[in-house]
N, CA, C and O of each residue as an XYZ file, in Angstrom:
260
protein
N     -14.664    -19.906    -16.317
C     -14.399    -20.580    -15.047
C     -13.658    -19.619    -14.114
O     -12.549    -19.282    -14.528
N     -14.066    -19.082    -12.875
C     -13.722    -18.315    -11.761
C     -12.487    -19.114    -11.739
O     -11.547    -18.516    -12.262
N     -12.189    -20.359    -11.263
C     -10.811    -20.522    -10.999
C      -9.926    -19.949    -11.504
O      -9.096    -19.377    -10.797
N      -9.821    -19.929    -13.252
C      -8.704    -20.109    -14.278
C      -8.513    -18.414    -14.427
O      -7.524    -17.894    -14.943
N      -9.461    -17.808    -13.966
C      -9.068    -16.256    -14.538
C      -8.784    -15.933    -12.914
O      -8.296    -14.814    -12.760
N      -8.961    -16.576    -11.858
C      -8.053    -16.233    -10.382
C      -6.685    -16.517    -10.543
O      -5.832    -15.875     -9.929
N      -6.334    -17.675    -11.531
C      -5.296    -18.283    -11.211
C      -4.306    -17.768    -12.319
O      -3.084    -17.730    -12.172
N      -4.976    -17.382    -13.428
C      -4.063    -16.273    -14.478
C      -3.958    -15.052    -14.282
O      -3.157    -14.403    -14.955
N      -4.872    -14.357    -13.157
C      -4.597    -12.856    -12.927
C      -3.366    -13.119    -11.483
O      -2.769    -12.167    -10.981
N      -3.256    -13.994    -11.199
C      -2.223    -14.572    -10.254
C      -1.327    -14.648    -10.780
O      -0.392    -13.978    -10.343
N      -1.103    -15.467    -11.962
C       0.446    -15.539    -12.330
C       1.104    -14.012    -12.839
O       2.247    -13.591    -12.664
N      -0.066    -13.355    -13.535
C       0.285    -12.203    -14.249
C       1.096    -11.211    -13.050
O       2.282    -10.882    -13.061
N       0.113    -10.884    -12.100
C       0.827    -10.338    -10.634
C       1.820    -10.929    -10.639
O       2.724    -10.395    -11.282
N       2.152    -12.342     -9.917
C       3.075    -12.783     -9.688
C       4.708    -12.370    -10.258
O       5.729    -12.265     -9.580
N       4.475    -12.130    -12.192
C       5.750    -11.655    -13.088
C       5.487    -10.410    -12.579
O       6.542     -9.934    -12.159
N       4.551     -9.657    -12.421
C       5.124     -8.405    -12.114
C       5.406     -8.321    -10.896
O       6.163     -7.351    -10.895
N       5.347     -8.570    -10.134
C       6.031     -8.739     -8.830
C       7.754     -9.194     -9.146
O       8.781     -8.591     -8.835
N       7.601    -10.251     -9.743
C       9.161    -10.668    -10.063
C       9.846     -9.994    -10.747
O      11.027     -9.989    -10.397
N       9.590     -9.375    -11.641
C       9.903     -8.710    -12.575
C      10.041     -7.167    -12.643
O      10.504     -6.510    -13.575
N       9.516     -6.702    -11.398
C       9.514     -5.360    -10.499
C      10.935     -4.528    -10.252
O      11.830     -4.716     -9.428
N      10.785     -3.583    -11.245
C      12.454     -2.793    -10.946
C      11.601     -1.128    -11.090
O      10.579     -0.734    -11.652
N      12.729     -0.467    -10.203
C      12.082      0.972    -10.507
C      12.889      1.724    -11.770
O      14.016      1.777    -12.262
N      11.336      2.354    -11.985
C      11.438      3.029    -13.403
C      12.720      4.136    -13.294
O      13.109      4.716    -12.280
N      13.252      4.238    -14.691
C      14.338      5.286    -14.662
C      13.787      7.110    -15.002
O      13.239      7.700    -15.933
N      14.479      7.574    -13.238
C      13.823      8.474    -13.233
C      12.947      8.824    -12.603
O      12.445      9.948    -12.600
N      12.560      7.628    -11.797
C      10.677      7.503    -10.912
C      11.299      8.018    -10.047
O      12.513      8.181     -9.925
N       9.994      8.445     -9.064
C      10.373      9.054     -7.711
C       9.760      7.274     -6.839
O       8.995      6.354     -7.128
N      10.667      7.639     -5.731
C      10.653      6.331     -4.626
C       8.956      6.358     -4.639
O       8.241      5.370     -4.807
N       8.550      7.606     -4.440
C       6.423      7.265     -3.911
C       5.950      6.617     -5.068
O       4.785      6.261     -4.889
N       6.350      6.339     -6.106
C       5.212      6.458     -7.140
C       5.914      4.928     -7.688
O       5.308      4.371     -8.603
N       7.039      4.325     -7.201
C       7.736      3.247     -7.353
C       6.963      2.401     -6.227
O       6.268      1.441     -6.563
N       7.112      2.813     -4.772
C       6.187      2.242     -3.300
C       4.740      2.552     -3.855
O       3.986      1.689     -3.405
N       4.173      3.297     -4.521
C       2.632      2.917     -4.801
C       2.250      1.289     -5.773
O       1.453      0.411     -5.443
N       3.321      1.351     -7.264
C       3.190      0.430     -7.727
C       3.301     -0.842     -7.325
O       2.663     -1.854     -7.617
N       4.355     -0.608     -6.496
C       4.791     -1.776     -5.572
C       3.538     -2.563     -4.497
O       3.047     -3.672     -4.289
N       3.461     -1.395     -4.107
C       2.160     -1.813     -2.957
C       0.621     -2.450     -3.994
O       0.013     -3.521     -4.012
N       0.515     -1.467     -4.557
C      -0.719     -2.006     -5.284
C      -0.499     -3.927     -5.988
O      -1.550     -4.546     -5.819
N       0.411     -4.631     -6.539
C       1.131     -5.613     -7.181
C       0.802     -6.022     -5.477
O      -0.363     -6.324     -5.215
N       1.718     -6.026     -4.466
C       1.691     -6.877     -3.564
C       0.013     -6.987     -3.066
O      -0.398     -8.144     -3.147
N      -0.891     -6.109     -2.630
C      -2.456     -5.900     -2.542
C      -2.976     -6.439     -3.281
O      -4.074     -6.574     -2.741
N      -3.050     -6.998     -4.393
C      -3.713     -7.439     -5.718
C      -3.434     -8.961     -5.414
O      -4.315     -9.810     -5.283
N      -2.016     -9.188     -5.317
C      -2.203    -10.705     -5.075
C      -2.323    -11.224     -3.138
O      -2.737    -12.351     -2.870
N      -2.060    -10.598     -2.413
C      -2.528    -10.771     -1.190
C      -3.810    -10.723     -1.167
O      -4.271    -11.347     -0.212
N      -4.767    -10.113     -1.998
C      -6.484    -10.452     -2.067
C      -6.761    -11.987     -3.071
O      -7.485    -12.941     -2.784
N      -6.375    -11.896     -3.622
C      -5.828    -13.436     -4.417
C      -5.727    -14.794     -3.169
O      -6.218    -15.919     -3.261
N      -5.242    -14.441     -2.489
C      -4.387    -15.288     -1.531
C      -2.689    -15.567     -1.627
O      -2.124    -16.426     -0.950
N      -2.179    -14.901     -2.351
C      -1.058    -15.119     -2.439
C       0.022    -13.974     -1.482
O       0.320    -12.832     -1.832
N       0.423    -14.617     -0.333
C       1.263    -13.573      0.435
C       2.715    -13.958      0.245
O       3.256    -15.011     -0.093
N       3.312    -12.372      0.678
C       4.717    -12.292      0.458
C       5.133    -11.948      1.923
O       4.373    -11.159      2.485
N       6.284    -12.429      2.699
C       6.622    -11.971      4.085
C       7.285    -11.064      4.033
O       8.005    -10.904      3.048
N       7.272    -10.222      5.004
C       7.862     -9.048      5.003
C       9.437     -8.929      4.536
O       9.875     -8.103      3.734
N      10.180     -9.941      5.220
C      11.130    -10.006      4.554
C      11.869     -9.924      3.083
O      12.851     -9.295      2.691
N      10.855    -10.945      2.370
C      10.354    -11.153      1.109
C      10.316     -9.509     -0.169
O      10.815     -9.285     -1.272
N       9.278     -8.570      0.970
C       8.986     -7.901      0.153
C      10.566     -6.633      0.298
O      11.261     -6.142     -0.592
N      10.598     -6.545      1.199
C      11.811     -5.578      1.453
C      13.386     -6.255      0.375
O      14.289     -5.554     -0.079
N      13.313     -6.993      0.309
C      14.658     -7.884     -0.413
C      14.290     -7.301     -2.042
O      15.118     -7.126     -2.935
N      13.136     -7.118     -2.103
C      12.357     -7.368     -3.854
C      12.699     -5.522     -4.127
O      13.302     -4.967     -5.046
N      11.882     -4.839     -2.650
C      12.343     -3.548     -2.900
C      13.723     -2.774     -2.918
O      14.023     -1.598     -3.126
N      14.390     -3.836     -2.637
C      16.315     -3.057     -2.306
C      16.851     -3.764     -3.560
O      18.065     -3.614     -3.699
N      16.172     -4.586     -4.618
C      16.679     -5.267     -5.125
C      16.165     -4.415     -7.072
O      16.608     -4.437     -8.220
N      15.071     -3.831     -6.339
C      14.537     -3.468     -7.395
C      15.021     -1.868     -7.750
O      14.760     -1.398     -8.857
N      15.819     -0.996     -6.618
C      16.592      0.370     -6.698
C      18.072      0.065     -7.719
O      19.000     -0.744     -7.669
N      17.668      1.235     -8.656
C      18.772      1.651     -9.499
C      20.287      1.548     -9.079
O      20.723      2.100     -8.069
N      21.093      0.754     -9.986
C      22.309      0.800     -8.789
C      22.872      2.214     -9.384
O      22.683      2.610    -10.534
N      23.266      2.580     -8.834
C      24.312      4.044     -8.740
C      26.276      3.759     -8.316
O      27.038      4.723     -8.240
């Protein structure tokens, strides 16, 4: 069923989206690629994040120092 594998490759995005921290050690591009690709994947889905949204996820997801 098209729905159920839209709506489980949705949730799966979704945890990684939530669940989104940068790797120890990553460089910022290759952290903003993963990032971008996760937000693209479910914005073709239909699932959008507002800009706001996504910037909070990315300051939230930097190593604290």
């Amino acid at each position: 069923d098209t729905y159920r594998v839209k709506d489980s490759k949705m949730n799966i995005l979704t945890h990684k989206f939530e669940m989104f921290k940068m790797q120890e050690h990553g460089a910022i591009k290759e952290m903003f690629t993963r990032f971008t690709t996760i937000v693209n994947e479910l914005n073709a889905l239909g699932k959008k994040y507002t800009t706001h949204q996504r910037i909070k996820k990315i300051l939230r997801s930097l190593p604290k120092i």
